[in-house]
C-alpha positions as CSV (number, residue, x, y, z in Angstrom):
1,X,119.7,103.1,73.9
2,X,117.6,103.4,77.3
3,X,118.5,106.1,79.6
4,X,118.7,104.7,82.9
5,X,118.3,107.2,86.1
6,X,119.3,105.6,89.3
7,X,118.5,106.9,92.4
8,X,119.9,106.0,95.6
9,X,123.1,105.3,93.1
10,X,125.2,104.6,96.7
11,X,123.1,102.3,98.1
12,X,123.4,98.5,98.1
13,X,120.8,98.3,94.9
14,X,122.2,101.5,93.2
15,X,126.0,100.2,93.6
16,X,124.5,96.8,91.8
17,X,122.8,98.6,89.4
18,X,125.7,100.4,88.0
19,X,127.6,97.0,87.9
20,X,125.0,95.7,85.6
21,X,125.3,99.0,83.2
22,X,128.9,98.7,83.1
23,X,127.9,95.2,81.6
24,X,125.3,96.6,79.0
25,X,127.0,99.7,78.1
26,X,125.8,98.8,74.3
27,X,121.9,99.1,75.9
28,X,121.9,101.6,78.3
29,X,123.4,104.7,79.4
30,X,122.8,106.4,83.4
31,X,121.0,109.6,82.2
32,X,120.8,110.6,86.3
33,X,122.3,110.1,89.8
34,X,120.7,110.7,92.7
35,X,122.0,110.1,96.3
36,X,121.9,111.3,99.9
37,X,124.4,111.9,101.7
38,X,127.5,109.8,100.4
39,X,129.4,112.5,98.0
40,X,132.4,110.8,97.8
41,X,131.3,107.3,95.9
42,X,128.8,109.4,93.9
43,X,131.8,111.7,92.7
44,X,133.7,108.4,91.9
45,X,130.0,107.9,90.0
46,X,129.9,111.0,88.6
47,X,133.4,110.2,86.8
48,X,132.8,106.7,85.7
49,X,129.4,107.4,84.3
50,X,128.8,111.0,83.1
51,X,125.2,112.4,84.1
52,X,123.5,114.8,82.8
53,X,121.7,115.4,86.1
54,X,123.0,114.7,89.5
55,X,120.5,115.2,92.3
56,X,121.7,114.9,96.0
57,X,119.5,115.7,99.1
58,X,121.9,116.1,102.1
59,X,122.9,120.2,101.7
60,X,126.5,119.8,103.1
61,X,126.8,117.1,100.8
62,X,125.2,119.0,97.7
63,X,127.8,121.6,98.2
64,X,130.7,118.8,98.8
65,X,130.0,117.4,95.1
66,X,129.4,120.4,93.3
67,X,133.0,120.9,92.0
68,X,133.0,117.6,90.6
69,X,129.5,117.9,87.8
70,X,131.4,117.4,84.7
71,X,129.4,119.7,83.3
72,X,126.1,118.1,84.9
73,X,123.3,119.8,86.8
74,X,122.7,119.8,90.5
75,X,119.7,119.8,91.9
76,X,118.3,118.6,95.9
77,X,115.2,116.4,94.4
78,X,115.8,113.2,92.7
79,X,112.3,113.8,91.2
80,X,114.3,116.3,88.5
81,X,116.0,113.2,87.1
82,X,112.8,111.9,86.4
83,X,112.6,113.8,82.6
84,X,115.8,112.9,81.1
85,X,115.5,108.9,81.9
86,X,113.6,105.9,80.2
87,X,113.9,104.0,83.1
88,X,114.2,105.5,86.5
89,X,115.7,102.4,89.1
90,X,114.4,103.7,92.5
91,X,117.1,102.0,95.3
92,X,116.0,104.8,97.7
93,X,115.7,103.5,101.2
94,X,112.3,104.1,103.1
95,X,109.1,106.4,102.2
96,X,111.7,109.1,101.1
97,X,111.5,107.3,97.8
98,X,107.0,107.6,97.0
99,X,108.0,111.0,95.5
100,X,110.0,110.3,92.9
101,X,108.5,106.9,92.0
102,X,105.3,108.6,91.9
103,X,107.0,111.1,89.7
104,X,108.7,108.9,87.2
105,X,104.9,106.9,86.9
106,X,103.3,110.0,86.1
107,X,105.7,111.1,83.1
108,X,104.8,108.0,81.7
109,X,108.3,106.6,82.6
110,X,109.3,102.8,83.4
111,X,110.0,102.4,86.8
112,X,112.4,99.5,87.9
113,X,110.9,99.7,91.9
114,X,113.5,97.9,94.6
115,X,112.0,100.9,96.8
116,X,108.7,98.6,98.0
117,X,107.4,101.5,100.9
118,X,105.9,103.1,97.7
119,X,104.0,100.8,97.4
120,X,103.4,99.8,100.8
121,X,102.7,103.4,101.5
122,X,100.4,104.4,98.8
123,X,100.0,101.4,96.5
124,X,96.6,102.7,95.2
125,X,98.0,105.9,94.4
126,X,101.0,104.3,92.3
127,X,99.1,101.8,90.8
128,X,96.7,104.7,89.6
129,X,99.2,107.0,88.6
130,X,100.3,103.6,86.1
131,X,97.5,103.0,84.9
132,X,96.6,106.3,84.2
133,X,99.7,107.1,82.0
134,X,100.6,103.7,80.6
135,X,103.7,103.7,82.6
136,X,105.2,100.2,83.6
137,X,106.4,98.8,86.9
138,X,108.7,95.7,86.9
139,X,110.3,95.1,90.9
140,X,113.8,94.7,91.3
141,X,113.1,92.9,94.8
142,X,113.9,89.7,94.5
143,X,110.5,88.3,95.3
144,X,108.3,90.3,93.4
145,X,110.8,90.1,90.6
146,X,110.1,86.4,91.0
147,X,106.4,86.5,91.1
148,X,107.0,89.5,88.0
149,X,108.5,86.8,86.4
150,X,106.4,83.8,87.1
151,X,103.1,85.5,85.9
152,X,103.9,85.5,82.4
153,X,103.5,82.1,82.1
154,X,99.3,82.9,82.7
155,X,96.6,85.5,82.8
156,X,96.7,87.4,86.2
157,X,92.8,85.8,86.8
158,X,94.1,82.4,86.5
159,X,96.3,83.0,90.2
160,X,95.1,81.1,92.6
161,X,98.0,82.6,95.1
162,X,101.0,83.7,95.6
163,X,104.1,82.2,97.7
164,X,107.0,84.5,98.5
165,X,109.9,83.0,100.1
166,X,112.3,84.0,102.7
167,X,115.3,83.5,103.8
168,X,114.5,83.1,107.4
169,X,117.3,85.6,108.8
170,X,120.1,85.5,110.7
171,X,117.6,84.2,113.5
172,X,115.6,81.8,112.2
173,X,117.1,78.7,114.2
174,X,117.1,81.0,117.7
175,X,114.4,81.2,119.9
176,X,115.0,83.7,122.4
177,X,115.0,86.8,120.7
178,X,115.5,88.8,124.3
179,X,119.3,89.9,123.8
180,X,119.6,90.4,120.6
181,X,121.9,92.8,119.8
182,X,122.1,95.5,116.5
183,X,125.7,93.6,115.7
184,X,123.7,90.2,115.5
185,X,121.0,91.6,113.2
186,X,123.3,92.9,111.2
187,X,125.0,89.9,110.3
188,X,122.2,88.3,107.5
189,X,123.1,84.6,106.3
190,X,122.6,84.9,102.9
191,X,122.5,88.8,101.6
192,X,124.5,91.9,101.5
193,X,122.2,94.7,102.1
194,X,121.8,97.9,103.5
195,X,121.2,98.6,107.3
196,X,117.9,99.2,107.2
197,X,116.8,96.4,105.2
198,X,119.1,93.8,106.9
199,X,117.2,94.6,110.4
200,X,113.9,94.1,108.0
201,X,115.0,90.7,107.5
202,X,116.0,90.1,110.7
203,X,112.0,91.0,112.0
204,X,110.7,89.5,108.9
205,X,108.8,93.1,108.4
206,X,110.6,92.6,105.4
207,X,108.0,90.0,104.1
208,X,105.4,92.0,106.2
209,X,106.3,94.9,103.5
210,X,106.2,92.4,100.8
211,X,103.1,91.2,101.8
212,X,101.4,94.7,100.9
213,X,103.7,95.4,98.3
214,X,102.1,92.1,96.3
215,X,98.9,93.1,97.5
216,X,98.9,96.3,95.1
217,X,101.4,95.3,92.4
218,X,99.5,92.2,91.4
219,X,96.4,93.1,92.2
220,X,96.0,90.1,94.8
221,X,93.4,89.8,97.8
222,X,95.4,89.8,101.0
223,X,94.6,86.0,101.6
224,X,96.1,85.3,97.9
225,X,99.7,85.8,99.4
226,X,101.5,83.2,101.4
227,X,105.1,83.6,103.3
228,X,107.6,80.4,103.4
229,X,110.5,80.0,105.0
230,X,113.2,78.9,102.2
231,X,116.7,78.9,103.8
232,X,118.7,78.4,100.7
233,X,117.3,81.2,99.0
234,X,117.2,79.5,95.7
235,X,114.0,79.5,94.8
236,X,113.0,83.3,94.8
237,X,108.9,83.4,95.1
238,X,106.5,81.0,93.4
239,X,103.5,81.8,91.5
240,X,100.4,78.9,91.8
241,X,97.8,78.6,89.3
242,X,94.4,77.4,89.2
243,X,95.2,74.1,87.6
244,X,97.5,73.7,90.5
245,X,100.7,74.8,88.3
246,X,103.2,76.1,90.1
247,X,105.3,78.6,88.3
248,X,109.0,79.2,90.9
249,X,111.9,81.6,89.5
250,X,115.3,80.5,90.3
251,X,119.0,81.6,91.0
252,X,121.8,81.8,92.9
253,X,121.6,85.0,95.4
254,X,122.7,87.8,93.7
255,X,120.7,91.3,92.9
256,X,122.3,92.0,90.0
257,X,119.9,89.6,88.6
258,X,116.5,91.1,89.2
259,X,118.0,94.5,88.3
260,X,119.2,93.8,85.0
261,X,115.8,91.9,84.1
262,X,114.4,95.1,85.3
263,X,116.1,97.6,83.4
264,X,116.0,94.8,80.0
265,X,112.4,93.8,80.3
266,X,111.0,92.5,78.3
267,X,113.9,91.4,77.0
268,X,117.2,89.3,78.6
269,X,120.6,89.3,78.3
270,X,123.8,87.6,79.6
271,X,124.2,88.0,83.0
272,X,126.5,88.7,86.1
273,X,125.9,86.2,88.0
274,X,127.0,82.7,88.2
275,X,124.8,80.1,86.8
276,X,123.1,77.8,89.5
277,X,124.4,74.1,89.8
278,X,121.0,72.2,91.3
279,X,123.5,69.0,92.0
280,X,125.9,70.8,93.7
281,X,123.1,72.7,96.1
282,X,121.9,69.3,96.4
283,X,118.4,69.7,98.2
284,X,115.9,72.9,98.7
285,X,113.9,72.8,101.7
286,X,110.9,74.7,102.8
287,X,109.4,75.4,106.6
288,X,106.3,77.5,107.4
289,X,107.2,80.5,109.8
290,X,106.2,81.3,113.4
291,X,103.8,83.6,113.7
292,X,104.2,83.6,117.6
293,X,108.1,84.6,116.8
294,X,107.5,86.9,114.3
295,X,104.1,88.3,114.9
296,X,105.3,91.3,111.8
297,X,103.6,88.6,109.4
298,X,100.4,89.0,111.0
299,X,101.0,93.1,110.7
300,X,101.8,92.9,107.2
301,X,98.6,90.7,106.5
302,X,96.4,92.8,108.4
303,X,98.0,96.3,106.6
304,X,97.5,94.2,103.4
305,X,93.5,93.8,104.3
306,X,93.1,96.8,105.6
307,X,94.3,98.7,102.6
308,X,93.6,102.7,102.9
309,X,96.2,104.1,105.4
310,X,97.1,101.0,107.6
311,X,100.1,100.5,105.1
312,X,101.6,103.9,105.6
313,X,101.1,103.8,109.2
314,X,102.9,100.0,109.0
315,X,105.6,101.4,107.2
316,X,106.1,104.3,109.1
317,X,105.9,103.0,112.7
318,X,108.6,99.9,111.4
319,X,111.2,102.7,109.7
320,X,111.0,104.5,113.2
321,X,111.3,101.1,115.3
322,X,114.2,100.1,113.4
323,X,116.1,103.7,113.4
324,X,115.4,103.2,117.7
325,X,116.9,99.8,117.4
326,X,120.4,100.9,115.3
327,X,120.7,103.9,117.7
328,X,120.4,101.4,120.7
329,X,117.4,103.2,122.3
330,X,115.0,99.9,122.3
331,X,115.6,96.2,122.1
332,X,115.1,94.3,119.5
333,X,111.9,92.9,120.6
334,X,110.2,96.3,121.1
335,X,110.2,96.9,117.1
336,X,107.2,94.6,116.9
337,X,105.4,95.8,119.9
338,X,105.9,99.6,118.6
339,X,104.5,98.5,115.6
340,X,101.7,96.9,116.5
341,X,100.8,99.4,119.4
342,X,100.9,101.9,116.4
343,X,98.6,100.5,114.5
344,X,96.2,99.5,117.2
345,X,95.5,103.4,117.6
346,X,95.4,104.3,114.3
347,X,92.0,104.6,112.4
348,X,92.8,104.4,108.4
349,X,91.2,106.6,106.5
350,X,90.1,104.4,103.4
351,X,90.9,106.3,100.2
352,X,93.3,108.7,101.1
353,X,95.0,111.4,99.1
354,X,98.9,111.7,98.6
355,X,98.8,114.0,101.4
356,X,96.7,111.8,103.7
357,X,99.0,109.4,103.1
358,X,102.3,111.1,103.8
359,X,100.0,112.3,107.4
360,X,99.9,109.1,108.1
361,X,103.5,107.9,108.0
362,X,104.3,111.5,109.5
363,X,101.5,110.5,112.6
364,X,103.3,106.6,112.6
365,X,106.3,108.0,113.4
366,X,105.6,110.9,116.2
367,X,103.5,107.9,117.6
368,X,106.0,105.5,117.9
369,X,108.2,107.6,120.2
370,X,105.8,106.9,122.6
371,X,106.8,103.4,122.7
372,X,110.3,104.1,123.7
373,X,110.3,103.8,127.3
């Protein structure tokens, strides 16, 4: 039986996750929680589930959830959890969650990643850390799940590229992106996410973020990875080969999906979501984006061929932008001119060290508050 840490357990991915394990309680049992701020669900968690280890970074909150262990431990670092677990399902929002991937690749642990900043912050360093231990990284995002999925059917050196699809957003058929308002961006089309990542999709930083996340986790050149526009959201991310094959996963919109491949890999089971009637979704249609309307694509390519730094300072400078835009300090528009003003300054250091990197997202940020008024 795997022993399944999940952190960021009241989050959007961590709630899903713990869906799927009540499905495969014959396969898996949660070995650790982890959460920030929210002690009331985890509690509700706590009791379904039965930790060993509970890890919870808010204080108040640490002290809020303490009565209700079950015998447990408590601890403020989610990278604790890391030793007792098999798998360790990283659903942390933001940069906040390099640590503790980092930590679960270097124990040698599987780490089911829906957490792409780690990658997009300091791909080389998780990829290395991998490597070095033998550890295994299968994406829970949907995409790269996709594209996970899609490249067993050949040898990574027969890709000739790599499509990931998106959604388009709640504004992909409005032009003037002027008044948007956080209510607006909020409402996505297709997918019920968290804040953060519902804004991403919004910008399309999102697939700016996937586009260094492939960049690393396949081992891709920057100009290997292509962005289309795929309203349906059927078709999650297409893998092309050098015979011209083209490899697409499929399936109705639903994360328990990805997750459960994650935490089963290599192996499948039944799953939670409803099976996909082609007929009935009747036609799949595809657009190329605009650049001109979301220049983050052009970011996230230049991050992605940049490599060293950029993608830390890409990260950090969008996390900031996005925080602005929730708290109604900027408009929406000013998230991509933040961002880019940010990384017009920086100069990436090209083989940084952990603490380069977390220097770098620590500079994005303090930069960015320049770009407020």
């Amino acid at each position: 039986m795997r022993r399944i840490a999940v952190l960021g357990s009241t989050g959007s991915i961590g709630v899903n996750a713990l869906d799927v394990l009540r499905h495969l309680p014959e396969e898996c049992r949660v070995s650790g929680l982890a959460a920030r701020s929210n002690w009331k669900l985890l509690a509700e968690q706590i009791r379904e589930f039965h930790p060993s280890c509970v890890a919870v970074t808010e204080e108040s909150a640490r002290r809020e959830i303490a009565p209700y262990l079950n015998g447990g431990s408590l601890s403020g670092d989610p990278c604790d959890l890391v030793g007792e677990a098999d798998v360790v399902l990283s659903g942390i929002t933001g940069s906040a969650g390099l640590r503790p991937g980092l930590a679960a690749l270097q124990a040698g642990k599987t780490l089911a990643l829906a957490n792409k900043e780690s990658l997009v912050v300091a791909g080389p360093l998780m990829m290395e850390a991998a490597r070095r231990t033998g550890a295994e990284i299968v994406p829970v995002d949907s995409e790269h799940n996709a594209v996970f999925q899609a490249m067993r059917s050949g040898r990574r050196e027969e890709v000739r590229r790599v499509i990931l699809t998106a959604s388009g957003g709640p504004f992909l058929n409005r032009e003037d992106l002027r008044d948007v308002t956080v209510e607006e961006a909020l409402k996505h089309p297709t997918w019920n996410m968290g804040a953060k990542i519902t804004i991403d999709s919004a910008t399309m930083f999102n697939k700016a973020l996937e586009i260094v996340e492939a960049r690393w986790l396949f081992e891709l050149d920057a100009n290997q990875i292509e962005v289309v526009i795929h309203p349906q959201s059927i078709v999650h991310s297409i893998v092309e080969f050098k015979d011209g094959s083209m490899i697409a996963q499929l399936g109705v919109p639903d994360m328990r999906t990805p997750i459960q491949y994650a935490l089963t890999h290599p192996e499948r089971r039944t799953g939670l979501a409803k099976s996909l009637d082609l007929a009935k979704v009747g036609s799949l249609t595809f657009r190329e984006p605009s650049v001109e309307k979301f220049p983050s694509l052009l970011l996230g390519r230049r991050a992605a061929e940049v490599g060293g730094t950029m993608g830390a300072v890409l990260n950090g400078a969008n996390e900031a932008a996005v925080e602005m835009f929730l708290a109604r300090k900027i408009p929406f528009l000013r998230i991509f001119e933040m961002v880019r003003g940010v990384m017009d300054r920086h100069r990436p250091v090209p083989s940084p060290t952990l603490e380069e990197t977390i220097q770098a997202d620590a500079w994005a940020r303090a930069e960015a508050k320049c770009w407020t008024s």
